[in-house]
Every structure is written in C-alpha cells, then in structure tokens.
C-alpha positions as CSV (number, residue, x, y, z in Angstrom):
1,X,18.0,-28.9,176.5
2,X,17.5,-25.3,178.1
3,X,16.5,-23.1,175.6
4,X,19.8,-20.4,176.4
5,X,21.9,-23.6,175.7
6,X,20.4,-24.8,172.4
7,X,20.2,-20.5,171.5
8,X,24.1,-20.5,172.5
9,X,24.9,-23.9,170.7
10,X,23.4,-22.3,167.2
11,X,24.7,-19.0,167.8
12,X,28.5,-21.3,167.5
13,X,27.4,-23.2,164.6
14,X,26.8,-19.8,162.6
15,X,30.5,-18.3,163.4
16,X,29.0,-15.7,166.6
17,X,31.3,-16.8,169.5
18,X,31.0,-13.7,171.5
19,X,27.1,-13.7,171.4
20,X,27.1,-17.2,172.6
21,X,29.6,-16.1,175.4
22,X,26.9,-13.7,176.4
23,X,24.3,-16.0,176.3
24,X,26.0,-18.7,178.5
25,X,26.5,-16.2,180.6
26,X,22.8,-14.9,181.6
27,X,22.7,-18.8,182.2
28,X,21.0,-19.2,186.4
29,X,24.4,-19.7,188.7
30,X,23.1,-23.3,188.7
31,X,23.1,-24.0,185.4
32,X,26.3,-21.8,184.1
33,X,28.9,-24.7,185.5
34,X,27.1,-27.5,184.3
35,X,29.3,-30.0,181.8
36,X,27.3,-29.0,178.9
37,X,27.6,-25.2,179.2
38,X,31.5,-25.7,180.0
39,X,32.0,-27.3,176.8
40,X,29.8,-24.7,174.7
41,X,32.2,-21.9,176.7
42,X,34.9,-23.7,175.6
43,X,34.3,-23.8,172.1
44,X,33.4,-20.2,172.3
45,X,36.5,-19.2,173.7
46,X,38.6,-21.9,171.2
47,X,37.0,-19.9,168.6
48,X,38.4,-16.9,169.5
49,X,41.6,-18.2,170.1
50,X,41.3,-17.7,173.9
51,X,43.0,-21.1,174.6
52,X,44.3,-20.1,178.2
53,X,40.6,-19.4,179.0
54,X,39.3,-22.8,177.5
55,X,41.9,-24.3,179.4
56,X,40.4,-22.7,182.7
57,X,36.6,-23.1,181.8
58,X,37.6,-27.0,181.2
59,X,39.3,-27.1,184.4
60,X,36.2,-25.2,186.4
61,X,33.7,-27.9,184.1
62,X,36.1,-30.6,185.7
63,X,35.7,-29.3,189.0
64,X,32.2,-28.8,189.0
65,X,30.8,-32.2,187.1
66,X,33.7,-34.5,188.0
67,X,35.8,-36.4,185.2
68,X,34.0,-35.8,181.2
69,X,35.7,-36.7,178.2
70,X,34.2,-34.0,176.0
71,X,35.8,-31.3,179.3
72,X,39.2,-33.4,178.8
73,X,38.6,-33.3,175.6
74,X,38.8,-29.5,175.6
75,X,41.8,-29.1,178.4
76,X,44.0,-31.3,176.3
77,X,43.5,-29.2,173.1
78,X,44.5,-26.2,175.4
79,X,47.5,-28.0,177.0
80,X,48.9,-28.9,173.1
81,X,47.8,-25.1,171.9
82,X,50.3,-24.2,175.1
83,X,53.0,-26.4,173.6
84,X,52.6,-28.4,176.7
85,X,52.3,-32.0,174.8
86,X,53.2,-34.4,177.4
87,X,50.3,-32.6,179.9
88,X,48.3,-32.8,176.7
89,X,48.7,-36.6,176.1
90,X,47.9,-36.9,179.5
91,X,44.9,-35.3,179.5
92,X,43.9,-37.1,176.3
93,X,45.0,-41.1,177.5
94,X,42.4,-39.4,180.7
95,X,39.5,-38.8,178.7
96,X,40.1,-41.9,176.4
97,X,40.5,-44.4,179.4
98,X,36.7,-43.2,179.8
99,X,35.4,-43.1,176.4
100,X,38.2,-45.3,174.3
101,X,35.7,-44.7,171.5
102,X,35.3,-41.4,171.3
103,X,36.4,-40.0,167.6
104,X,37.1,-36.6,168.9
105,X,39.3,-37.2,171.3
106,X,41.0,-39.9,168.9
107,X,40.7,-37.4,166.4
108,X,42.4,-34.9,169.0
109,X,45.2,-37.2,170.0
110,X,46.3,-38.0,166.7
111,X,46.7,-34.6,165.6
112,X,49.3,-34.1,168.4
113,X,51.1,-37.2,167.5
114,X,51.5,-35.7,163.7
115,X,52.7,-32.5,165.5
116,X,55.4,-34.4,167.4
117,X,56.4,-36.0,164.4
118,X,54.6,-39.9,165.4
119,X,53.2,-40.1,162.1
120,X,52.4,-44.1,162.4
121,X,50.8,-43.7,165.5
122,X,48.8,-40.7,164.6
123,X,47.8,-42.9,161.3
124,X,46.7,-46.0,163.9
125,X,44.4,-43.4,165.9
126,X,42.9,-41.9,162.6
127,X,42.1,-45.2,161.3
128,X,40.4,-45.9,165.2
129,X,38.4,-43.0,164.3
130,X,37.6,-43.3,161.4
131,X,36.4,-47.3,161.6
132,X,33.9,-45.8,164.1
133,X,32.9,-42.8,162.4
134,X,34.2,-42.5,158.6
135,X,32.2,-39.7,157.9
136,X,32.8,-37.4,161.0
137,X,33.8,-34.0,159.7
138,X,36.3,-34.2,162.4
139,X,37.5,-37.5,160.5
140,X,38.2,-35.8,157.3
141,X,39.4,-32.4,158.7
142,X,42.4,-34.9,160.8
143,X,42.9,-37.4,157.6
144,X,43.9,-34.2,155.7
145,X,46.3,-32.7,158.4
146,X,47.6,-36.5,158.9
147,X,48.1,-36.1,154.9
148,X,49.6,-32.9,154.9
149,X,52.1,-33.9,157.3
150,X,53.2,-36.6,155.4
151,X,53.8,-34.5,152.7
152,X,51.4,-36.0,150.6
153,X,49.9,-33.1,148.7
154,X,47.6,-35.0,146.4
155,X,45.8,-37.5,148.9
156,X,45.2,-34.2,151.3
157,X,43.3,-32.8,147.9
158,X,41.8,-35.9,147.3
159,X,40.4,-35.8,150.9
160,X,39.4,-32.4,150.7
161,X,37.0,-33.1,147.9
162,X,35.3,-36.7,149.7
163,X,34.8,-34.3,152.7
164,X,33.3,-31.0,150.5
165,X,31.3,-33.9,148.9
166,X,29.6,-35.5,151.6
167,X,29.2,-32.3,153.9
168,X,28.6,-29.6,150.9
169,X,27.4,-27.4,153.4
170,X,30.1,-27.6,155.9
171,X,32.4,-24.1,155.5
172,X,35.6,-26.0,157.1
173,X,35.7,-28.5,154.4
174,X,35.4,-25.8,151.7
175,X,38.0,-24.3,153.4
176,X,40.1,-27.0,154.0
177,X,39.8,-28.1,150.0
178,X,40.8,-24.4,149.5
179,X,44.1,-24.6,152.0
180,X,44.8,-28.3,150.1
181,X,44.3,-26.9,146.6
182,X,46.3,-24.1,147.0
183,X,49.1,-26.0,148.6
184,X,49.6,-27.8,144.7
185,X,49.3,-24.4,143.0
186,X,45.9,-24.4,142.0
187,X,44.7,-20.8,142.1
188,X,41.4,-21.0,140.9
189,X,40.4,-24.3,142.8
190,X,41.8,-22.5,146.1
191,X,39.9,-19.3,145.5
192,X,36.3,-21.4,145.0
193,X,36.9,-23.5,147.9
194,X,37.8,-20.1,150.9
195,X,34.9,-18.5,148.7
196,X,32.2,-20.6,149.6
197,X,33.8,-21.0,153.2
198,X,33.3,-17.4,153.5
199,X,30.1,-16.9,151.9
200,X,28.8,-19.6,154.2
201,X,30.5,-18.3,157.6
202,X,30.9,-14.3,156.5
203,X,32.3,-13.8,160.6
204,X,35.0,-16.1,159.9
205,X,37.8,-13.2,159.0
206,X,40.3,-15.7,158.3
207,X,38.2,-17.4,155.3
208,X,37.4,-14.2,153.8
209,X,40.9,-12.9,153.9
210,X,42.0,-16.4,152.3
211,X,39.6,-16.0,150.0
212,X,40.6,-12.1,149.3
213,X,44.6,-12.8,148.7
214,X,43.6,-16.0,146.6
215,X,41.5,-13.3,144.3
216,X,44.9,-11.5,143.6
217,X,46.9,-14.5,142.9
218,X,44.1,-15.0,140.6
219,X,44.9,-11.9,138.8
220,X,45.9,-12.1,135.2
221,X,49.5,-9.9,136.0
222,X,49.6,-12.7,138.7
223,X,50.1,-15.6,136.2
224,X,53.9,-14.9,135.9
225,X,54.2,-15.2,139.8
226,X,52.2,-18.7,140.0
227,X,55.6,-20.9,140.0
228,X,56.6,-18.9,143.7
229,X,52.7,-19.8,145.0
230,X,53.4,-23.3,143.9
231,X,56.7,-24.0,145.1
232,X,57.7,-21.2,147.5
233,X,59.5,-18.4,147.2
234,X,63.1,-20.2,148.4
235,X,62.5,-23.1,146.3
236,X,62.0,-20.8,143.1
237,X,65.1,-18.6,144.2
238,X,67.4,-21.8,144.6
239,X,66.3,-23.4,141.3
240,X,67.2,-20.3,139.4
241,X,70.6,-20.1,141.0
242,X,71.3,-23.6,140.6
243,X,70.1,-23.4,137.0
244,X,72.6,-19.7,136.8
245,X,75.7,-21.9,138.2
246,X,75.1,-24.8,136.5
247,X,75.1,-22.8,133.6
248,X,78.2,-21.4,133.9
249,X,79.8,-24.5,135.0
250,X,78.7,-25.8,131.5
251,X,80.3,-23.4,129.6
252,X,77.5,-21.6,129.2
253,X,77.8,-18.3,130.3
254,X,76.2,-16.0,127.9
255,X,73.0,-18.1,128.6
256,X,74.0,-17.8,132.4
257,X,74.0,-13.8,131.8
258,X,70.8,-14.0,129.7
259,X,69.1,-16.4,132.9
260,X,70.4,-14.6,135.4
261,X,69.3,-10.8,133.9
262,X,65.6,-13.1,133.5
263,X,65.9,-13.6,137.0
264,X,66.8,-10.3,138.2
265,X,63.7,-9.1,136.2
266,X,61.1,-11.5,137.5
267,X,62.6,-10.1,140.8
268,X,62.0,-6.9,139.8
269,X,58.2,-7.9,138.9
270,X,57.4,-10.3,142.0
271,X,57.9,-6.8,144.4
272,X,56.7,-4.6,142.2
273,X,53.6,-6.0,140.8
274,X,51.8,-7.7,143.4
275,X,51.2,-4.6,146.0
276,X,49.7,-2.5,142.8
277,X,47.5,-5.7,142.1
278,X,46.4,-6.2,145.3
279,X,45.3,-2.4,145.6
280,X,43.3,-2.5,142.6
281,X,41.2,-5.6,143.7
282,X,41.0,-4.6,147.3
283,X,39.1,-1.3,145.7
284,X,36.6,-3.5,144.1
285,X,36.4,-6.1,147.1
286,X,35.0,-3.1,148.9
C-alpha cells in the first residue's frame, strides 16, 4: 500500500478525518481516484457528516475504477443518509449482486430495512452477516440497532457487552454499551461505557459530550430525576396524571391534592436543579 494511503488509513482509525483529507489529497493525480483512496475519502468525509460529498467521491471512485462494492457500499449509505431509500436499496442489491457476501454491505442493507420498518428482513440479512462474520464489529454495532428497533432494550445491552468484550479496545462498542445502558436507566453503566469511548477517541466530540451530560445525571441532586432518564419525560408526566385522575376518580382526592402538589414540586425541581448541576460539574470538567 502507498505509504500516504496506509498514513491516511491510520490517521481515520484514530478519529483525525480532516488530516487524512489532506493527506489523500497530496496523493499524485494518478493515484488520488483510485478505488482505494475513494473509499478512505469517503469515510473521511462520512465522519464528518459530509454525506453529500461521500455520495460524490463514491460516484467519481465509480467513474474512475468501474463497478466496487466497497464505492457502492459508500453511495448507498449516502443515498439512505439523503432519505433516498429506494435509490439506496438500489445501490445496495448493486454492490451485493457483486459481492453477495460482503458483511458490510449486508450489514448496510439491513440497517435500512430496520429504518423502513422491515424488521424480518433486516433480521434475515443480520443473521447473513453474521453466519459469515460473527465477530465483525460491524456485526455487533447492526445486531444492537436491529435490537433497539425492536424495542428490545435488554438484548441491545446484552449485545453491547459481547461486543465491548471481544473488541475491548474498540471506542464504538464502549460507546454503543454506553447509548444501550443508558437507554434502561443505568446511569453509572452509561457514563463508564461514553467514558472510555472518549478517553479512547478524545476527537470524537460526540462521545465526550455523552460522556459529559451522563456525569450530571450522575450527580447525587440528580437521583430524584432518574425515573424521567429512564422512562422519558412524557411517559413520567402521563403516569402522574393518570395516577392524579385516577385518584380522584377513587374517591380519593385529598391524596389526589397531596400527588398532584408532589408533582408540581418535582416539576419545580426537574427545571430548577439540573442547569445549576450541570454548571457546577462543567466547572470541574474544565
């Protein structure tokens, strides 16, 4: 491999998109269109959330080099990121009729079937994937989404942790078991997982700021609040007025008062205490 590509390649793995943008682009006017530089600029660009520009670069790659899976690969991921799923499953049934066996792009393709709601299907490609390659990261990451989507909670933890355990030193499945953790309303487990996501990708913002807001739910003043980071803010509103009318409907009412002046004050707590907690650990975060 050229030595700008394999510099370029690591500078992705470490979280430095932009550097490796430079360094593909120093590449001899020769080299800079090839298939493998395409795909690195794609990457590049995805992780910058540039998907119009991956889009292109695919396109110029497929120009270039003729038909690639890995360049479909990339233009189909753009096509779904543009809400364009049909192009996308297109573009994907393309790359697959080349390389049915490629995990990624099965990996890719079932993620936009659990988007459009084709949960079965997007199960059938998983488990493609996953007969070929059970211990892909890309695997894991799409079992957990597929899992998630199902609403399934639980299994998309239980995943979280198989993938943290057999790629410790991956930051996506940290993060992942932090997004899955927190999702079931376990603060501290969410926190560890974004932390060591973001102590082992520090240019990743999004896994520090995870990590950051997961330190103030985390907050002893925080505890009270922990019902509306488990079940939502609109789930916890509705159950107390439920609870308020159903009270009332009972007969009830002085405890319907006492509930509903309990609500009104946890109200009063869940604006009021959360800005002044998140100021206090945002000093010391700095």
């Amino acid at each position: 491999m050229n030595a700008a590509l394999h510099h370029a390649q690591a500078l992705l793995a470490t979280g430095r998109p932009e550097q490796a943008l430079s360094e593909l682009s120093a590449l001899p006017a020769n080299e800079v269109t090839g298939s493998y530089a395409m795909q690195l600029r794609c990457a590049a660009l995805s992780q910058l959330d540039r998907w119009a520009e991956v889009g292109d670069a695919a396109r110029a790659g497929l120009g270039a080099n003729g038909p690639d899976p890995d360049l479909l690969l990339w233009l189909g991921r753009s096509e779904h990121e543009a809400g364009r799923d049909q192009v996308a499953e297109r573009v994907f049934l393309d790359g697959l009729a080349l390389a049915p066996n490629d995990v990624d792009l099965l990996c890719a393709y079932a993620d936009l079937c659990a988007s459009d709601g084709q949960l079965d299907k997007a199960g059938k490609l998983v488990e493609l994937a996953a007969a070929r390659a059970p211990q892909a990261p890309v695997v894991y990451a799409t079992r957990i989404q597929l899992a998630h989507a199902r609403g399934d909670n639980r299994e998309a933890q239980r995943i979280s942790r198989e993938f943290v355990g057999v790629h410790p030193e991956n930051p996506v499945a940290h993060a992942l078991l932090g997004g899955t953790s927190a999702a079931r309303g376990q603060v501290d487990a969410a926190y560890e997982g974004f932390r060591q996501a973001a102590a082992a990708r520090p240019t990743e913002q999004v896994f520090a700021e995870s990590a950051m807001e997961l330190r103030v739910a985390r907050h002893p003043l925080m505890l009270p609040l922990r019902p509306i980071l488990r079940f939502g803010a609109v789930k916890t509103w509705l159950t107390a007025v439920l609870l308020v009318i159903g009270l009332r409907a009972a007969g009830l009412p002085v405890l319907a008062g006492l509930l509903g002046f309990a609500w009104l004050a946890f109200c009063v707590y869940s604006w009021v205490v959360p800005p002044l907690v998140r100021k206090r650990v945002l000093r010391g975060w700095r």
